[in-house]
Structures are given as C-alpha cells and as structure tokens.
N, CA, C and O atoms as CSV, one atom per row, in Angstrom:
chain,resi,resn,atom,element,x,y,z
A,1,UNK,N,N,31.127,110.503,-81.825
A,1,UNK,CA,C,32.395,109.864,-82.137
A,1,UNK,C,C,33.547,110.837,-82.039
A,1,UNK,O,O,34.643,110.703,-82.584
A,2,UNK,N,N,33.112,111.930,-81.196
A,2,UNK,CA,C,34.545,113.153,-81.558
A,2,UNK,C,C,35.835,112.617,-80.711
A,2,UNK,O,O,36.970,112.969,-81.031
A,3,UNK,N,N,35.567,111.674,-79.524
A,3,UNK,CA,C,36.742,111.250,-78.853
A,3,UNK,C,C,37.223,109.739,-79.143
A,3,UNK,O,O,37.864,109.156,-78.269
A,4,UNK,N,N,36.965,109.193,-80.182
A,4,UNK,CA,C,37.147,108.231,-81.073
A,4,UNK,C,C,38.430,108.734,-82.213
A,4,UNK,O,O,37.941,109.189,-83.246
A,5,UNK,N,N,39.550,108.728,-82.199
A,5,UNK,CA,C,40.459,108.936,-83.370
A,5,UNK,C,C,40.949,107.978,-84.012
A,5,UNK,O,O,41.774,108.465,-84.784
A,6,UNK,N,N,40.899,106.716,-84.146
A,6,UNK,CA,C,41.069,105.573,-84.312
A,6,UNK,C,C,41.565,105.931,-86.057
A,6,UNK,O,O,40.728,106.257,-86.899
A,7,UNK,N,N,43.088,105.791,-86.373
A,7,UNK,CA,C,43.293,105.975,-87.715
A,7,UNK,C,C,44.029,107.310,-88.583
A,7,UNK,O,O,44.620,107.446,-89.655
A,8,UNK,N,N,43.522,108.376,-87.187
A,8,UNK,CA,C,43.807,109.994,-87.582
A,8,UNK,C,C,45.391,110.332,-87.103
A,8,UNK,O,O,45.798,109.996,-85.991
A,9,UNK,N,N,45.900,110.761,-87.701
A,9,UNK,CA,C,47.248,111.554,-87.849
A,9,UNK,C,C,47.253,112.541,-86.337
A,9,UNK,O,O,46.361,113.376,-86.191
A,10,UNK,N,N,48.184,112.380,-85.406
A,10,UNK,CA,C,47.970,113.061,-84.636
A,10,UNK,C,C,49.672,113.532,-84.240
A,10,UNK,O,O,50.701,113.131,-84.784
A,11,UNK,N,N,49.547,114.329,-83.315
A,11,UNK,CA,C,51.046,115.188,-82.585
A,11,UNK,C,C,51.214,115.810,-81.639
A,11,UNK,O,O,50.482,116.789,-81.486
A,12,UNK,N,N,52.149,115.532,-80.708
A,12,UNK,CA,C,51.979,115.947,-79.174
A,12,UNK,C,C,53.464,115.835,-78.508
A,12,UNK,O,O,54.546,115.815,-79.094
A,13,UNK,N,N,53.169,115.762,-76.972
A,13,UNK,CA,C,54.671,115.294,-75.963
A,13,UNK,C,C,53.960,114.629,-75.469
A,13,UNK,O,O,52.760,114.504,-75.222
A,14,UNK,N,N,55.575,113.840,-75.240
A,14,UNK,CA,C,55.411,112.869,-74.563
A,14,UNK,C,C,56.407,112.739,-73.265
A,14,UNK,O,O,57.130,111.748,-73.366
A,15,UNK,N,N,56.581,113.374,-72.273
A,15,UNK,CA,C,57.271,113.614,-71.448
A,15,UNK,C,C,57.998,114.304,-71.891
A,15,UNK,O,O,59.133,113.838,-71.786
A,16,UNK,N,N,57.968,115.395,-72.450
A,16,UNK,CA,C,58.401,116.565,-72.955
A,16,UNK,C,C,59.082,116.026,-74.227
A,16,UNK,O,O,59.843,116.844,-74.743
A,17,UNK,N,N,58.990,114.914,-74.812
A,17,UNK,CA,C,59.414,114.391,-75.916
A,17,UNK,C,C,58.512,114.655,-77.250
A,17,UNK,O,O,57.612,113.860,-77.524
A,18,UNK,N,N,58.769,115.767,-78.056
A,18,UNK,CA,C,57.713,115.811,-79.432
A,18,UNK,C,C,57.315,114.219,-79.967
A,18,UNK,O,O,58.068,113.249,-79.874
A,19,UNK,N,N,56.275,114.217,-80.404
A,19,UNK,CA,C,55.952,113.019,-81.430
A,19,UNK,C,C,55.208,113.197,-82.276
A,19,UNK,O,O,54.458,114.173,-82.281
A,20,UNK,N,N,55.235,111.956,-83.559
A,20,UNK,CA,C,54.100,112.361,-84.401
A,20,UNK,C,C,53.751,111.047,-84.684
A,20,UNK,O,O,54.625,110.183,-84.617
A,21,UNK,N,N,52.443,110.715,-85.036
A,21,UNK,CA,C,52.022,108.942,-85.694
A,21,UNK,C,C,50.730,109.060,-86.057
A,21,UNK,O,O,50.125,109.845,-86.787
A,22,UNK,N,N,50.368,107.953,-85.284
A,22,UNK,CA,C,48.631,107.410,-86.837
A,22,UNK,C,C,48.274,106.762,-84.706
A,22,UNK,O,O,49.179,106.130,-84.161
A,23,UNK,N,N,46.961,107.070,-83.906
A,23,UNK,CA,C,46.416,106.181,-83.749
A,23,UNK,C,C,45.677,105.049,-84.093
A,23,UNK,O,O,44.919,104.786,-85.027
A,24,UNK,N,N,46.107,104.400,-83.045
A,24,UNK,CA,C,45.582,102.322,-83.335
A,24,UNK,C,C,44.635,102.467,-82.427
A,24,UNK,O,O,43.559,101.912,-82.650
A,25,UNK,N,N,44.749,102.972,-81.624
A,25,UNK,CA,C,43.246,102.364,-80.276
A,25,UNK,C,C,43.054,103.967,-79.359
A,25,UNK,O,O,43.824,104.822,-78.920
A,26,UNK,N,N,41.268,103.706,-79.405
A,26,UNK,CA,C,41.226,105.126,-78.591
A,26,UNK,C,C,40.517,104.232,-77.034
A,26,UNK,O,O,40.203,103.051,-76.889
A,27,UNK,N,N,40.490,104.836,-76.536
A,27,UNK,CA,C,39.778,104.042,-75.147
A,27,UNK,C,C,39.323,105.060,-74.507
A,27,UNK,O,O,39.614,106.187,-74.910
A,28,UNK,N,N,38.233,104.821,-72.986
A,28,UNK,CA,C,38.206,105.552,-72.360
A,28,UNK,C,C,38.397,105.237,-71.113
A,28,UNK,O,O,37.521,104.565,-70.569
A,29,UNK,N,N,39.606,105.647,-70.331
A,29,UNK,CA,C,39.877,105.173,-69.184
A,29,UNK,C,C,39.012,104.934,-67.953
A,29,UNK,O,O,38.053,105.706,-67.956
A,30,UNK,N,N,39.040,103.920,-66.648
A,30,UNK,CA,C,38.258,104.251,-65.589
A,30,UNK,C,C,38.327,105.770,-65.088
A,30,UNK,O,O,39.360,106.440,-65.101
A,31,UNK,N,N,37.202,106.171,-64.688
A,31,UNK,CA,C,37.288,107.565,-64.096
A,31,UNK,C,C,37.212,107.962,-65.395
A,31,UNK,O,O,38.423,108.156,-65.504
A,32,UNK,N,N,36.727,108.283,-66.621
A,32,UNK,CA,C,36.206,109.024,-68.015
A,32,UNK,C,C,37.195,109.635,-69.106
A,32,UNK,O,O,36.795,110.224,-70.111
A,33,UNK,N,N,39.015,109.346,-68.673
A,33,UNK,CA,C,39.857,110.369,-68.904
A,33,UNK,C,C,39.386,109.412,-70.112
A,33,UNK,O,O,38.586,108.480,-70.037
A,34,UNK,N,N,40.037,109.846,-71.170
A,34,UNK,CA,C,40.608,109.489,-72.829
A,34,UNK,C,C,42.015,109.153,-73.032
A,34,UNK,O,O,42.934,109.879,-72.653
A,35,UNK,N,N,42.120,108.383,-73.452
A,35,UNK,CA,C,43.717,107.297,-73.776
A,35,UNK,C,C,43.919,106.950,-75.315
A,35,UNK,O,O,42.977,106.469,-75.945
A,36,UNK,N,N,44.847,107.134,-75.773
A,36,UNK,CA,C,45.695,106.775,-76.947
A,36,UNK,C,C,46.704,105.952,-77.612
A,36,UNK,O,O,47.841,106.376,-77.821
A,37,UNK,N,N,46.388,105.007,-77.885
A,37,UNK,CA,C,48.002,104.292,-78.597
A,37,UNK,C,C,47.800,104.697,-79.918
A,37,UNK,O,O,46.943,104.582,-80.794
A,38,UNK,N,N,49.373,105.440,-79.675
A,38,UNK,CA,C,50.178,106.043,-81.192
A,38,UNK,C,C,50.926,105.070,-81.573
A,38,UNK,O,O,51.374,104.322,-80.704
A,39,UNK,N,N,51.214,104.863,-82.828
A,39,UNK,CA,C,52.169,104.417,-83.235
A,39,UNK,C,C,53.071,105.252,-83.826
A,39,UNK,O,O,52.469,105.847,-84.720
A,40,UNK,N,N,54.153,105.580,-83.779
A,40,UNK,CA,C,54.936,106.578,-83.956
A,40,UNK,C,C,55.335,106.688,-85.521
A,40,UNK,O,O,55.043,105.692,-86.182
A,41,UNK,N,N,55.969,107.773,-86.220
A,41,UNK,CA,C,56.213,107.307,-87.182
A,41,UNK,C,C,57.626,107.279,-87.090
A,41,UNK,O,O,58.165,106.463,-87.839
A,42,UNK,N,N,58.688,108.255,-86.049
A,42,UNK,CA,C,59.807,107.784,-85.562
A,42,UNK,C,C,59.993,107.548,-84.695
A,42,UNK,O,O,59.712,108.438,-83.892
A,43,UNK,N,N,60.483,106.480,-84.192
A,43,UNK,CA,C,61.400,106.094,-82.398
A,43,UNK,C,C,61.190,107.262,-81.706
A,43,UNK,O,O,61.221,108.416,-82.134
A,44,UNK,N,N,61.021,106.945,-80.840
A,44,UNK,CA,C,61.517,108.071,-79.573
A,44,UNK,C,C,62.707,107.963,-78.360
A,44,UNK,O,O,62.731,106.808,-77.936
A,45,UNK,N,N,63.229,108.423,-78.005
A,45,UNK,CA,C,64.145,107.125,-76.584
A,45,UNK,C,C,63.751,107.648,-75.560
A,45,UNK,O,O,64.337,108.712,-75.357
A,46,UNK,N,N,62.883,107.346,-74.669
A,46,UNK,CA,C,62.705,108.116,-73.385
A,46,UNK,C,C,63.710,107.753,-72.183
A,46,UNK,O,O,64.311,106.681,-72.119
A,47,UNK,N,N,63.830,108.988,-71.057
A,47,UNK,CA,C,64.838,108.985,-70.519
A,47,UNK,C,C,65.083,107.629,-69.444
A,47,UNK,O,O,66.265,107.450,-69.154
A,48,UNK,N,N,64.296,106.864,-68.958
A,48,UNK,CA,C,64.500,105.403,-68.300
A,48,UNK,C,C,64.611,104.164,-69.648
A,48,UNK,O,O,64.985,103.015,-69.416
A,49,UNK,N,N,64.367,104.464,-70.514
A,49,UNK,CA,C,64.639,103.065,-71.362
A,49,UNK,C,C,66.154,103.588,-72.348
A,49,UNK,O,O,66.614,104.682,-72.673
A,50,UNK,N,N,66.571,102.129,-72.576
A,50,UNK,CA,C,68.084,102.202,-73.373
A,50,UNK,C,C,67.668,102.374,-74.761
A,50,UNK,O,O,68.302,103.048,-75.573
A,51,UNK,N,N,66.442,101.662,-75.047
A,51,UNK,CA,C,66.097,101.630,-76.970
A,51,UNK,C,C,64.814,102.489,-76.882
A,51,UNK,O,O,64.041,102.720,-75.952
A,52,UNK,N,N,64.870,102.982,-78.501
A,52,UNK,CA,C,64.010,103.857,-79.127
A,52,UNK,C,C,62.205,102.976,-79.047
A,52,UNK,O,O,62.037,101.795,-79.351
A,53,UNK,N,N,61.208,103.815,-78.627
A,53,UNK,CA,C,60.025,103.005,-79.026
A,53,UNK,C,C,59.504,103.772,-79.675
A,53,UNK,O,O,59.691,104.969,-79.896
A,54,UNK,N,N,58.185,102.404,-80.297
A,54,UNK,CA,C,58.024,102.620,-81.322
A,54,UNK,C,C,56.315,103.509,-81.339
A,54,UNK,O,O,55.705,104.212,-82.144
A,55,UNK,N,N,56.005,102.823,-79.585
A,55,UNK,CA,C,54.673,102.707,-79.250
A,55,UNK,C,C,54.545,103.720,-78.413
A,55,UNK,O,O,55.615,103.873,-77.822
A,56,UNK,N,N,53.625,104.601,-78.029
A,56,UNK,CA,C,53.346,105.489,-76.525
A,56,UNK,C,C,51.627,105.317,-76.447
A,56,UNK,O,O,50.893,105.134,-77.419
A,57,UNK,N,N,51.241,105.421,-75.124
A,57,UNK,CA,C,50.061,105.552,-74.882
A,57,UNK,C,C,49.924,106.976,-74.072
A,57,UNK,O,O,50.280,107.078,-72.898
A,58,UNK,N,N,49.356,108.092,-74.848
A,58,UNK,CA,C,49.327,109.548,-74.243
A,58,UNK,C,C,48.039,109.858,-73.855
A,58,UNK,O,O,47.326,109.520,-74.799
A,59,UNK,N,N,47.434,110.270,-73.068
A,59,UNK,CA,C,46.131,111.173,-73.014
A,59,UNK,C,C,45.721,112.036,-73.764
A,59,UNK,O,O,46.481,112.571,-74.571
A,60,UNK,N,N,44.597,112.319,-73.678
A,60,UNK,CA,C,44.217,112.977,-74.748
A,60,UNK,C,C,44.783,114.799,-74.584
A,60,UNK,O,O,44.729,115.738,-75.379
A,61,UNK,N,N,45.351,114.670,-73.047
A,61,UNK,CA,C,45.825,116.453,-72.834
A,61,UNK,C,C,47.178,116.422,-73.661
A,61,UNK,O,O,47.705,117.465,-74.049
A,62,UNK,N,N,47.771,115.017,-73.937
A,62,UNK,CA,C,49.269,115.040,-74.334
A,62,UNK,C,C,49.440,115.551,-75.911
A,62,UNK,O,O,50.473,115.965,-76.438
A,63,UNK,N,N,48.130,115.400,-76.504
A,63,UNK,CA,C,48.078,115.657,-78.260
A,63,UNK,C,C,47.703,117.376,-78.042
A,63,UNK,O,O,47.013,118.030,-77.260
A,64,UNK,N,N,48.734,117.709,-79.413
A,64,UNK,CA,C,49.059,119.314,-79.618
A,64,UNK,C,C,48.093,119.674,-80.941
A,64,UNK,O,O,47.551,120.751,-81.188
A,65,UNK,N,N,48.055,118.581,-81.617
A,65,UNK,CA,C,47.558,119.081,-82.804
A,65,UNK,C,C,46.439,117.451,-83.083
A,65,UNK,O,O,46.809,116.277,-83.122
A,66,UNK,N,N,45.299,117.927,-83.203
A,66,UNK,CA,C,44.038,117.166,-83.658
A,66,UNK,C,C,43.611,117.133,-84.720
A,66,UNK,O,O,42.591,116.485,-84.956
C-alpha cells in the first residue's frame, strides 16, 4: 500500500506553483506512472485560468514532502 496515500497530508509544485492539501484519490495511471487528486487547502491561480482552484491532479514526482 506504499503508493496508496488516500487521506495523507501532502506538498509539492505544481507548475512551479507551491501547494499543500489532504489527498482524495490515488490511482495508477496507464503505462504504471502514479497520479494524485489534492485537494488544496488554499486556491492556487495557475497561469492559463482567471480563478483560483481548488483541485490539482500531480504525479507522484510533483510531491516534495511525503
């Protein structure tokens, strides 16, 4: 279960954007990579969207701290 985080406090970039939240869903992509939906605990605004989200889906290379 080590690539299972489902619940755990995690922190990373996100297109060079810091974040911090709680994963909701771990998956494992076609081709074996590892995938993440964070829920953030603040907005982020990334540089193509006008509003803050709330949601990111990062890889598992994108998390800094486990």
């Amino acid at each position: 279960m080590g690539w299972i985080k489902d619940g755990e406090q995690v922190a990373g970039k996100y297109f060079d954007q810091a974040f911090e939240g709680v994963v909701s869903e771990s998956r494992v992509k076609y081709g074996g990579r590892v995938q993440y939906t964070v829920e953030l605990h603040n907005p982020i605004t990334l540089p193509w969207r006008n509003e803050p989200v709330n949601l990111v889906l990062v890889d598992n290379e994108d998390l800094t701290v486990l």
